[in-house]
DOZA-704104 format. One record per residue (C-alpha): residue in one letter; chain; x, y, z. Coordinates in nm, 4 decimals. Layout:
N
<"A" "A" <X Y Z>>,
...
//
This chain:
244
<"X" "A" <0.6732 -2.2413 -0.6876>>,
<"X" "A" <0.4454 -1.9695 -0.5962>>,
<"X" "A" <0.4937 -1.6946 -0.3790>>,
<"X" "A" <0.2834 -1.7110 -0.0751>>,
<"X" "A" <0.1670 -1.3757 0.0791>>,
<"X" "A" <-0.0194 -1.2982 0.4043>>,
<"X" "A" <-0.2585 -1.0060 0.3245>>,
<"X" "A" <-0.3332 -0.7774 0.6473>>,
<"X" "A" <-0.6725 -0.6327 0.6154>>,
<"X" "A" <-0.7185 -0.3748 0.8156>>,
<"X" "A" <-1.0924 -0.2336 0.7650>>,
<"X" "A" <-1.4143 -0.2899 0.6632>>,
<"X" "A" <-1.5760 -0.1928 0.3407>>,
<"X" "A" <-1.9169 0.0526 0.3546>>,
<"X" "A" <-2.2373 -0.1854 0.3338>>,
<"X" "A" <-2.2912 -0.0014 0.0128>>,
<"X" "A" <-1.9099 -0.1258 -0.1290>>,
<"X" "A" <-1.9530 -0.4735 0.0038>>,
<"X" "A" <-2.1484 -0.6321 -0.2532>>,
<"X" "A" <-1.9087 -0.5282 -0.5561>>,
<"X" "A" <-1.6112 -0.5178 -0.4015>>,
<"X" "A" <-1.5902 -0.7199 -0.1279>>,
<"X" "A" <-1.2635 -0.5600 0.0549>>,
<"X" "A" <-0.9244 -0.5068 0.0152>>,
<"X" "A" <-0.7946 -0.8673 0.0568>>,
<"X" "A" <-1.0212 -0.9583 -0.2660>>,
<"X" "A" <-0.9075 -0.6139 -0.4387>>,
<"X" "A" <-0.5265 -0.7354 -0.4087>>,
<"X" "A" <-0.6288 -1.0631 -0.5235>>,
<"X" "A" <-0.7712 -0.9288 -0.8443>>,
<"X" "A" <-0.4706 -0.7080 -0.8711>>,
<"X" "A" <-0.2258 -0.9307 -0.8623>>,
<"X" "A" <-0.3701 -1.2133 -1.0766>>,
<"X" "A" <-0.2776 -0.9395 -1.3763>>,
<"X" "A" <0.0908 -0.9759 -1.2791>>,
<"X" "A" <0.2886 -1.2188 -1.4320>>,
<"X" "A" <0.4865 -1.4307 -1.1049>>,
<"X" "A" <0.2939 -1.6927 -0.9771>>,
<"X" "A" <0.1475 -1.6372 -0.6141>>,
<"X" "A" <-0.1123 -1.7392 -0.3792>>,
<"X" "A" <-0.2874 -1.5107 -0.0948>>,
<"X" "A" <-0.4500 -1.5457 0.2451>>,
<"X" "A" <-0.6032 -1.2990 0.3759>>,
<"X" "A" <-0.6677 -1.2260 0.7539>>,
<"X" "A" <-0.9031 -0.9273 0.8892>>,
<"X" "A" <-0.6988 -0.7701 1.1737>>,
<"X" "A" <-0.9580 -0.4843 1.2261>>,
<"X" "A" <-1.1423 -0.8222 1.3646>>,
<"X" "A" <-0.8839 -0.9811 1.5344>>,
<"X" "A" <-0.8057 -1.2761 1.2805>>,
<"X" "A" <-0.4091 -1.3505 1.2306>>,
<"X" "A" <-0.2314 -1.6497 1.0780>>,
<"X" "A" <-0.1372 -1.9135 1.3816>>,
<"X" "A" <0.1920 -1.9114 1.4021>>,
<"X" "A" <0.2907 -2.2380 1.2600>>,
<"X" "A" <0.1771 -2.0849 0.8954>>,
<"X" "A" <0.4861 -1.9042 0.7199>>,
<"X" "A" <0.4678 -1.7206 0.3811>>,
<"X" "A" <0.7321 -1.4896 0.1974>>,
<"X" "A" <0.6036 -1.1190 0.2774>>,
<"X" "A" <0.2892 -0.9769 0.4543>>,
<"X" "A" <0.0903 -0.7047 0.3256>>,
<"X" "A" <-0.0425 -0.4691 0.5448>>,
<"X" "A" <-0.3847 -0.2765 0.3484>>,
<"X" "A" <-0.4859 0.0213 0.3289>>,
<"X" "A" <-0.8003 0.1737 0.5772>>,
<"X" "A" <-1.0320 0.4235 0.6845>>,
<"X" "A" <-0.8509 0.4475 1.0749>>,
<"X" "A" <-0.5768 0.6423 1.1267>>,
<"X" "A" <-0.2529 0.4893 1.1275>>,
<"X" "A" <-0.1323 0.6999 1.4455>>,
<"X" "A" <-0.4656 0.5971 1.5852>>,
<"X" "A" <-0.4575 0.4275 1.9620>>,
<"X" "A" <-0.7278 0.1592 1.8747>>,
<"X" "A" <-0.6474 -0.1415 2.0744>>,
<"X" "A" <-0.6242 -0.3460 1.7397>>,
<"X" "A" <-0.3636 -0.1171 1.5757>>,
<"X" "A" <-0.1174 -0.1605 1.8628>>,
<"X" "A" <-0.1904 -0.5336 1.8374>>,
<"X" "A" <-0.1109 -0.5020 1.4421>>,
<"X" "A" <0.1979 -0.2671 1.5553>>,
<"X" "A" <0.3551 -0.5582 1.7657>>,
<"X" "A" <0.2615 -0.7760 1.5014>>,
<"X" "A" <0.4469 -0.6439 1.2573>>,
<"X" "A" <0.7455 -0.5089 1.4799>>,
<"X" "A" <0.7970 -0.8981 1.5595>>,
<"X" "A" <0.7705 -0.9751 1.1902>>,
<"X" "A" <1.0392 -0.7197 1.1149>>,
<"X" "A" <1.2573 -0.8687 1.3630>>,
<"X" "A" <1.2377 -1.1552 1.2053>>,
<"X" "A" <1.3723 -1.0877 0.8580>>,
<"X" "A" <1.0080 -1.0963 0.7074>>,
<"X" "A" <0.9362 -0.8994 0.4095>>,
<"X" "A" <0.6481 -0.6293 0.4365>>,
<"X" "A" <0.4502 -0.4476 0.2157>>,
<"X" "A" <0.2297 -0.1573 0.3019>>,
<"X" "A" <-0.0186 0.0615 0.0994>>,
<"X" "A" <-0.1634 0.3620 0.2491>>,
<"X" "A" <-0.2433 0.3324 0.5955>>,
<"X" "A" <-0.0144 0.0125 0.6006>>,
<"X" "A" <0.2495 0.2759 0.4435>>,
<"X" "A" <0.2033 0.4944 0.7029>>,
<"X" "A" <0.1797 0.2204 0.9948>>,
<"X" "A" <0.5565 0.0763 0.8998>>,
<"X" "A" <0.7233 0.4379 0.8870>>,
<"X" "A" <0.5820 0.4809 1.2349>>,
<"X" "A" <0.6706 0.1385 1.3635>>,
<"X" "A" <1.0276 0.1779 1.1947>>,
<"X" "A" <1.1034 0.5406 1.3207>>,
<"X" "A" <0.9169 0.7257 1.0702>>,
<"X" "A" <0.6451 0.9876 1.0959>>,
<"X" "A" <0.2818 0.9651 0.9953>>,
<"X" "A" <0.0003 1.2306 1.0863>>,
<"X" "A" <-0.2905 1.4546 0.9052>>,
<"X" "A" <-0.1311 1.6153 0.6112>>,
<"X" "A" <-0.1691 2.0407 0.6024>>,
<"X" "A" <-0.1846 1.9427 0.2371>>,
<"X" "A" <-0.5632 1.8090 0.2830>>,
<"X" "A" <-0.7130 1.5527 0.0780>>,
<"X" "A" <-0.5424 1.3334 -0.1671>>,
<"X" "A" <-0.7854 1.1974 -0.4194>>,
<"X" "A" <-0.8167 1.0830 -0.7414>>,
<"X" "A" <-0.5349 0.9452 -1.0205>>,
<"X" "A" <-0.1872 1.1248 -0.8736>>,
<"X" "A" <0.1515 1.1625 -1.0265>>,
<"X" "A" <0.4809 1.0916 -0.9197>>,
<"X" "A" <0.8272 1.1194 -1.0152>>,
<"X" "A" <1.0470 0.8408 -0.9357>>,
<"X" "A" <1.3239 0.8934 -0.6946>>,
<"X" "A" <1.5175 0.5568 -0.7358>>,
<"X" "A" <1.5624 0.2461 -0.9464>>,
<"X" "A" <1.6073 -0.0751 -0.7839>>,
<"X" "A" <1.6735 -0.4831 -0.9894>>,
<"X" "A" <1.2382 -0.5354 -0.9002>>,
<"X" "A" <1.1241 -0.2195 -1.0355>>,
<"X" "A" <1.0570 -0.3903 -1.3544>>,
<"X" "A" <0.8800 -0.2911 -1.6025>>,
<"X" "A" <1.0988 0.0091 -1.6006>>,
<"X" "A" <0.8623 0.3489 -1.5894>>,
<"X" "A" <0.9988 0.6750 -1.5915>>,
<"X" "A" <0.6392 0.8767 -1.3960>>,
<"X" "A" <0.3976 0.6663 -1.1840>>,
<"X" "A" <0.0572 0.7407 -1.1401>>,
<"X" "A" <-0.1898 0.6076 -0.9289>>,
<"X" "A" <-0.5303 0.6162 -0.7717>>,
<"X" "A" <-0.5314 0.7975 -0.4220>>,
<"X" "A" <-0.7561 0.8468 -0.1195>>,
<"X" "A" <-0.6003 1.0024 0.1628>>,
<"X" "A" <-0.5822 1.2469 0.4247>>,
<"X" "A" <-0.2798 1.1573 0.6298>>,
<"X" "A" <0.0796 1.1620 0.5002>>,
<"X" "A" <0.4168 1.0149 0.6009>>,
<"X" "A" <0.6191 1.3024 0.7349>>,
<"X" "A" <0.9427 1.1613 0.8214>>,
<"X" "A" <1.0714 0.8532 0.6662>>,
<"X" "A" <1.2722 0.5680 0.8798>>,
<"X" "A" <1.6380 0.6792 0.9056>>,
<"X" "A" <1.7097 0.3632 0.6482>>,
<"X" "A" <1.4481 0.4082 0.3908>>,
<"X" "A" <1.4930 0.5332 0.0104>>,
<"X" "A" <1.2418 0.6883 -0.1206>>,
<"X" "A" <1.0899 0.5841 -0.4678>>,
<"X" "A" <0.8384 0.8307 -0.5547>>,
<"X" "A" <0.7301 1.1754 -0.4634>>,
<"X" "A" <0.5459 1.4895 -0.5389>>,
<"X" "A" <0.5138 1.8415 -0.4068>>,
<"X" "A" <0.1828 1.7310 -0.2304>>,
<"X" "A" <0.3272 1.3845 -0.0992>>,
<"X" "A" <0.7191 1.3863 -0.1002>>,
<"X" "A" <0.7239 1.0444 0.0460>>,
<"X" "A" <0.4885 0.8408 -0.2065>>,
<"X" "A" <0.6829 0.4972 -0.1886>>,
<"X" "A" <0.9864 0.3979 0.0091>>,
<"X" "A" <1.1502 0.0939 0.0677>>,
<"X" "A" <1.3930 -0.0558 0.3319>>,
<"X" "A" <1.6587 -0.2268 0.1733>>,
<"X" "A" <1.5179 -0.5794 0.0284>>,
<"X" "A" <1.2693 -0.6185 0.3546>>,
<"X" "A" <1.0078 -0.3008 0.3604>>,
<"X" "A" <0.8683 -0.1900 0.0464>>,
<"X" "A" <0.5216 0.0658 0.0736>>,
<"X" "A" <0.3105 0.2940 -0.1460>>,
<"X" "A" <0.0633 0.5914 -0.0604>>,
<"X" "A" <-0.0776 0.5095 -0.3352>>,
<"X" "A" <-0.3244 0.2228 -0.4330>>,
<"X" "A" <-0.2500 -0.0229 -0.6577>>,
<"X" "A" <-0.5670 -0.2512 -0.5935>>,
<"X" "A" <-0.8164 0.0650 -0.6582>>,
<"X" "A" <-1.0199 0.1157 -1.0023>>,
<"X" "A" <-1.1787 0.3656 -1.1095>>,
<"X" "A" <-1.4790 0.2717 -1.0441>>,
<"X" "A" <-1.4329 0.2534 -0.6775>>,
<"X" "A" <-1.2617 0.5621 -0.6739>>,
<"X" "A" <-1.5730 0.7202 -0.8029>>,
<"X" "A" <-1.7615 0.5475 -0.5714>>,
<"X" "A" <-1.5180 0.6960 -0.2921>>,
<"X" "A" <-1.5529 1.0400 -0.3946>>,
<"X" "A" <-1.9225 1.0436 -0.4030>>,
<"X" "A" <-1.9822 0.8873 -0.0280>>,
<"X" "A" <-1.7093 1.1674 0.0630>>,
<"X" "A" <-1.8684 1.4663 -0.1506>>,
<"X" "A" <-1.9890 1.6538 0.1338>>,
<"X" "A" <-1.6533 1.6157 0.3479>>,
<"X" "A" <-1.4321 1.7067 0.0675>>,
<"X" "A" <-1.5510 2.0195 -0.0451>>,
<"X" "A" <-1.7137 2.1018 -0.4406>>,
<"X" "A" <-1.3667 2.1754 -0.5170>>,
<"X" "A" <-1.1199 1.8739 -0.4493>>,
<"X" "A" <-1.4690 1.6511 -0.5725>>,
<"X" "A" <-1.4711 1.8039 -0.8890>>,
<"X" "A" <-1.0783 1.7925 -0.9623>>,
<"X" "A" <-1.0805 1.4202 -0.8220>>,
<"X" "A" <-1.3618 1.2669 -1.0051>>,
<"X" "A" <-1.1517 1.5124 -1.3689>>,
<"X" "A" <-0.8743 1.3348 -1.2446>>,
<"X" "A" <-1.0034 1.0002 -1.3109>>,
<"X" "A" <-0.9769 1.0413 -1.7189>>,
<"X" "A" <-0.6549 0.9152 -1.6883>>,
<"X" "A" <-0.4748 0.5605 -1.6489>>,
<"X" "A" <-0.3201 0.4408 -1.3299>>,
<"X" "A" <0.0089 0.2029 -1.3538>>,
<"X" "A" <-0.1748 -0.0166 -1.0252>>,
<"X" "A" <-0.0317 -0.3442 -1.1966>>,
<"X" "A" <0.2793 -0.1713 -1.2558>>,
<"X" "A" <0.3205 -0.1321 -0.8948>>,
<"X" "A" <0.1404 -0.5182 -0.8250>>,
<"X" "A" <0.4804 -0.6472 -1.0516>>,
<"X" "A" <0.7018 -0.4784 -0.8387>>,
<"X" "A" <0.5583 -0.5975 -0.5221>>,
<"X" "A" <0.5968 -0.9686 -0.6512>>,
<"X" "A" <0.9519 -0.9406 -0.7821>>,
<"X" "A" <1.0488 -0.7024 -0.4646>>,
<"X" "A" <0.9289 -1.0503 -0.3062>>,
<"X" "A" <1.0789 -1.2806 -0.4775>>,
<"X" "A" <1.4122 -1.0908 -0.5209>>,
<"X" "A" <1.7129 -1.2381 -0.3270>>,
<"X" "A" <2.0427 -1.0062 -0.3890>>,
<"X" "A" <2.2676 -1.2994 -0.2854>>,
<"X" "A" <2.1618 -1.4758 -0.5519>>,
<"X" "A" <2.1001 -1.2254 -0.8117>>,
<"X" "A" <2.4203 -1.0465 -0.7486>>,
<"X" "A" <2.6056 -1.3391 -0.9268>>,
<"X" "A" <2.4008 -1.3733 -1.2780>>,
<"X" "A" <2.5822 -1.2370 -1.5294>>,
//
């Protein structure tokens, strides 16, 4: 049976994206038809107000990334914010990527605000911090495509983290088998990363444009990451805790 996942889409793409990329919600849908567990996607704008009714259920909710800030007041982030604190009450599993990474460390007790390390942009490197039963396949460096200027600063008093670096020391967490989120984004290519990094020439400086758009020479492990999501999702300890 396939995995059904709610996909939180928190912002809109530039009119000059829209046409070839559509948003996020289509990104992750592109991304994780590459991975290899079956699962099927609905995807709500919340920037707009749009949530499942309540009578829907699905195994984990995915909260996108976005161009707001996820310590931002907007009236629709603290809507999102009780949202997902209900979810989390509930057992739910969520997933976050960039500002939906930084939106569930707040929530959960964490610490997210404008990093003194500037823009993150570009492919990025990681080492990995922990190994978990999903993390499968088994890499021993991730790298991945990033646009950001806001970090998580203090992690939720429960969270391990997975990856970090000297510029982001809290790349990927995850709470136990209910909260797993990336800095990082998987659904980027590189492409749109160049795309990205040419709207934001100006604002980012010669510098961190030029070293960005070098950067993008090398792979990204984005469907790494999308397989890891999935089995993170579809991984139940009680039951995998017996196989031999």
């Amino acid at each position: 049976m396939s995995l059904r996942i709610c996909i939180l889409e928190t912002d809109i793409l530039r009119p000059e994206l829209v046409d070839q990329y559509q948003g996020y919600g289509q990104m992750f849908q592109r991304l994780f038809s590459q991975q290899p567990i079956a699962a099927e996607f609905s995807v709500y704008n919340v920037m707009q107000g749009d949530y499942p009714s309540d009578d829907l259920t699905f195994d984990a909710y995915l909260v996108t990334g976005s161009k707001a800030d996820s310590f931002g007041t907007d009236p629709w982030i603290q809507t999102l914010k009780t949202y997902l604190l209900k979810r989390y009450e509930r057992g739910d599993k969520l997933l976050g990527v960039c500002f939906g990474h930084q939106l569930l460390a707040l929530l959960l007790g964490g610490k997210s605000e404008r990093a003194t390390q500037g823009w993150g942009v570009g492919t990025h490197k990681y080492k990995l911090a922990a190994k978990a039963p999903w993390m499968s396949p088994v890499r021993e460096e991730l790298t991945l495509l990033i646009s950001h200027q806001d970090q998580v600063t203090a992690l939720p008093e429960n969270a391990t983290v997975i990856a970090s670096s000297d510029f982001c020391p809290f790349a990927a967490y995850h709470i136990n088998d209910q909260v797993l989120c990336f800095q990082g984004h998987p659904e980027f290519i590189h492409d749109y990363s160049r795309a990205l990094l040419d709207i934001r020439q100006e604002a980012l400086g010669e510098q961190i444009y030029s070293q960005g758009m070098a950067s993008l020479e090398h792979e990204h492990h984005g469907t790494t990451v999308a397989e890891w999501m999935m089995r993170f999702v579809a991984h139940k300890p009680e039951t995998d805790s017996v196989k031999p």
